[in-house]
C-alpha positions, 0 to 999 in steps of 0.5 A, a space after each residue: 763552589 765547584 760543579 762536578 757533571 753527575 756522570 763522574 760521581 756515578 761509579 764506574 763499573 766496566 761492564 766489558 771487564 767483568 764479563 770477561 772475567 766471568 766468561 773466562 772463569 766459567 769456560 776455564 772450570 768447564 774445561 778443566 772439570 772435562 779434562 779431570 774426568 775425560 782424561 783421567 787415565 790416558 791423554 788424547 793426541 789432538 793433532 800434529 804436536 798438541 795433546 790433552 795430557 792431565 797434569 796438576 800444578 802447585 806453581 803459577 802459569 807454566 808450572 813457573 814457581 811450584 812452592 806453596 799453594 797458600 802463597 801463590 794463591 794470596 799473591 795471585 788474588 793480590 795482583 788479580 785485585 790490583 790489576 782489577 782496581 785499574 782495569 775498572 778504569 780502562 777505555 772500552 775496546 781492546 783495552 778493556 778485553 785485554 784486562 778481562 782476560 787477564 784477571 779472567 785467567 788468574 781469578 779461574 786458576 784460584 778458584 780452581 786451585 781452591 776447589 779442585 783436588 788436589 788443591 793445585 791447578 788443573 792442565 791439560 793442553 800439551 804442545 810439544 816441549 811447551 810446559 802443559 797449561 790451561 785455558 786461564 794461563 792462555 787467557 793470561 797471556 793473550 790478555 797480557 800481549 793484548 795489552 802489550 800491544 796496544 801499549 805500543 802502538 800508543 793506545 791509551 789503556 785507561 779512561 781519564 
């Protein structure tokens, strides 16, 4: 008979993936309800070339694939669970802040798409020619080039 050590039945939760992930959507639907009733009638000029400019988006990060909100909205919560699935198994650092802020960005942009109206994303950040997004597409894609990175540089993403 085999002996197993009691830390590796124990389940395993990564505590730093799923604050990310809380953090990231509880900031995104605060940022988004703001730009929802601050906005609602006139953009604001930031600085240089950035605006905060309403926009609604039935399509993916970046307004990429505006088709049904249905089927973004299973697919995303479909990849956001597989992804989730692998991130509870992530090292702690860099790894497991990079996996937060990815399922942080895509689990704030469906529950947005689920309970703003209309039943479409909220944008508001206008860059230049930069299509308009939010803070969950930029917790994507700072969760992806993090991740990216580490990648990279050789750094093991993923406990065991």
């Amino acid at each position: 008979m085999r002996v197993v050590p009691r830390q590796r039945l124990a389940p395993r939760l990564n505590l730093t993936v799923l604050t990310t992930i809380v953090v990231v959507t509880a900031l995104d639907e605060a940022t988004k309800a703001w730009a929802r009733s601050a906005l609602r009638f006139h953009p604001r000029h930031v600085w240089g070339p950035v605006w905060l400019r309403l926009q609604y988006n039935s399509g993916v990060s970046f307004s990429f694939n505006p088709s049904s909100a249905l089927v973004t909205t299973v697919a995303t919560l479909a990849v956001a669970l597989v992804v989730l699935v692998v991130a509870l198994r992530a090292r702690p650092g860099v790894s497991s802040i990079g996996f937060g802020l990815l399922i942080g960005g895509g689990v704030a942009n469906v529950v947005d798409r689920l309970t703003a109206h209309p039943h479409e994303v909220t944008d508001f950040v206008a860059v230049g020619r930069f299509p308009v997004f939010n803070l969950a597409d930029a917790s994507l894609s700072v969760g992806f080039v993090i991740l990216a990175v580490a990648a990279a540089r050789g750094v093991r993403l993923l406990g065991s």
